[in-house]
C-alpha positions as CSV (number, residue, x, y, z in Angstrom):
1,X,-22.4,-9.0,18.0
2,X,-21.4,-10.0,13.9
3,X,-23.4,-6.9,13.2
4,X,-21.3,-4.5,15.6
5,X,-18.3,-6.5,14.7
6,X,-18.5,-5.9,10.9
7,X,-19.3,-2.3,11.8
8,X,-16.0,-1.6,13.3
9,X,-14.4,-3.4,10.2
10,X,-16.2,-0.9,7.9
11,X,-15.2,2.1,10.2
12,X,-11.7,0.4,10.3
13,X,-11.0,0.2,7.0
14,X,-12.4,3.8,6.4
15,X,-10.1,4.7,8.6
16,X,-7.1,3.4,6.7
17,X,-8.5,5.3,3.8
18,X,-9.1,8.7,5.5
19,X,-5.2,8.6,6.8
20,X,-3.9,7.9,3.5
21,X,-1.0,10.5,2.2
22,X,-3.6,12.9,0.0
23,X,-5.6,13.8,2.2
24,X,-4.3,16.9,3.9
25,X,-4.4,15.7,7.6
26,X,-0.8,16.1,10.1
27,X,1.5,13.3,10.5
28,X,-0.1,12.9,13.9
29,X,-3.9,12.8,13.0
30,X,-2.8,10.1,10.6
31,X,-1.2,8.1,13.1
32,X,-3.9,8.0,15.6
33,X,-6.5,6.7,12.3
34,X,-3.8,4.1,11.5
35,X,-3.5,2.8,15.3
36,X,-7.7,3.2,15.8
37,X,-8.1,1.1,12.5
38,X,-5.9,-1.4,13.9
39,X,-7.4,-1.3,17.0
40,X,-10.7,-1.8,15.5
41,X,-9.5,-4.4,13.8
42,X,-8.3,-6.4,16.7
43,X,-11.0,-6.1,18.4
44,X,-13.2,-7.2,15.5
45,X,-11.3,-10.0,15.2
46,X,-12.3,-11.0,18.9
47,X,-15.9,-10.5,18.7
48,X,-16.2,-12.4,15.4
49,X,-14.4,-15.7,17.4
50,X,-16.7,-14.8,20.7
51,X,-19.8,-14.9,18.5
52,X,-19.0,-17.7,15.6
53,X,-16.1,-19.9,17.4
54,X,-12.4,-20.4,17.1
55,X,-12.4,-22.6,14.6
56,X,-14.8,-20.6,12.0
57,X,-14.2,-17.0,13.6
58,X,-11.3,-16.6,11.9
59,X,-12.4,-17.5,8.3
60,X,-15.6,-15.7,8.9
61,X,-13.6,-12.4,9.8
62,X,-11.4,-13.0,6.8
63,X,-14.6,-12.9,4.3
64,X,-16.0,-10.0,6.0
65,X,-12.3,-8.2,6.2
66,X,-12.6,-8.7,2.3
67,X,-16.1,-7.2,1.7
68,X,-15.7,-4.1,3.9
69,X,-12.5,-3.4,2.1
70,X,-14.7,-3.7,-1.0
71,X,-17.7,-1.8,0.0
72,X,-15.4,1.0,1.6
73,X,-13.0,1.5,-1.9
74,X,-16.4,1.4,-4.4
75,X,-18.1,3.9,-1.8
76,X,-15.5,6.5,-1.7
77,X,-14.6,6.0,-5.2
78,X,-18.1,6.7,-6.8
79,X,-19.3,9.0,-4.3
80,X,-16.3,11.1,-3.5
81,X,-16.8,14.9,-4.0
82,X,-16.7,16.2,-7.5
83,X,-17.0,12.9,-8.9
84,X,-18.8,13.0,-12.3
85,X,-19.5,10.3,-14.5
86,X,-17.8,9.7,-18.0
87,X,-19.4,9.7,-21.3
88,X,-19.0,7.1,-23.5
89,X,-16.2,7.4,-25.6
90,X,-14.2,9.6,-23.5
C-alpha cells in the first residue's frame, strides 16, 4: 500500500509539472492535470494514514511528498529532450 501510495505521489507531482504554463497544453487539459494531481494527492494522503497510522501517516507522507517532488524536478530536468551537458568552463 506505501509502495502504490508513493506511486501516485510521483505521478501527482508529474502531473503538476506536465500542466505548467510552457508546455503547450489548453487551459482545460491543464485543469483536469492540476485537479488529478490533487486528487492523487488526497488520496495518497489516505493510504499513507491506512497503512502507517494517524499519528505517523502524516509525517511519513510529508517526507515522501518531499522526495517525489525531488525525484520528479532532477528527472525531468536532466533528461528532458534536447538536454545536453555543459562543458567546463562554459
Amino acid at each position: 500500500m506505501i509502495l502504490f501510495a508513493t506511486l501516485m505521489l510521483l505521478a501527482a507531482w508529474w502531473a503538476l509539472a506536465a500542466a505548467m504554463p510552457p508546455a503547450n497544453l489548453s487551459r482545460r487539459r491543464r485543469r483536469v492535470l492540476r485537479s488529478l494531481a490533487g486528487a492523487a494527492l488526497a488520496a495518497s494522503l489516505a493510504l499513507y494514514v491506512a497503512a502507517i497510522g494517524v499519528e505517523q501517516g502524516p509525517v511519513f507522507w510529508t517526507a515522501a511528498l518531499m522526495l517525489a517532488a525531488l525525484v520528479v524536478a532532477l528527472s525531468r530536468a536532466l533528461f528532458r529532450p534536447g538536454a545536453r551537458p555543459r562543458a567546463r568552463g562554459e
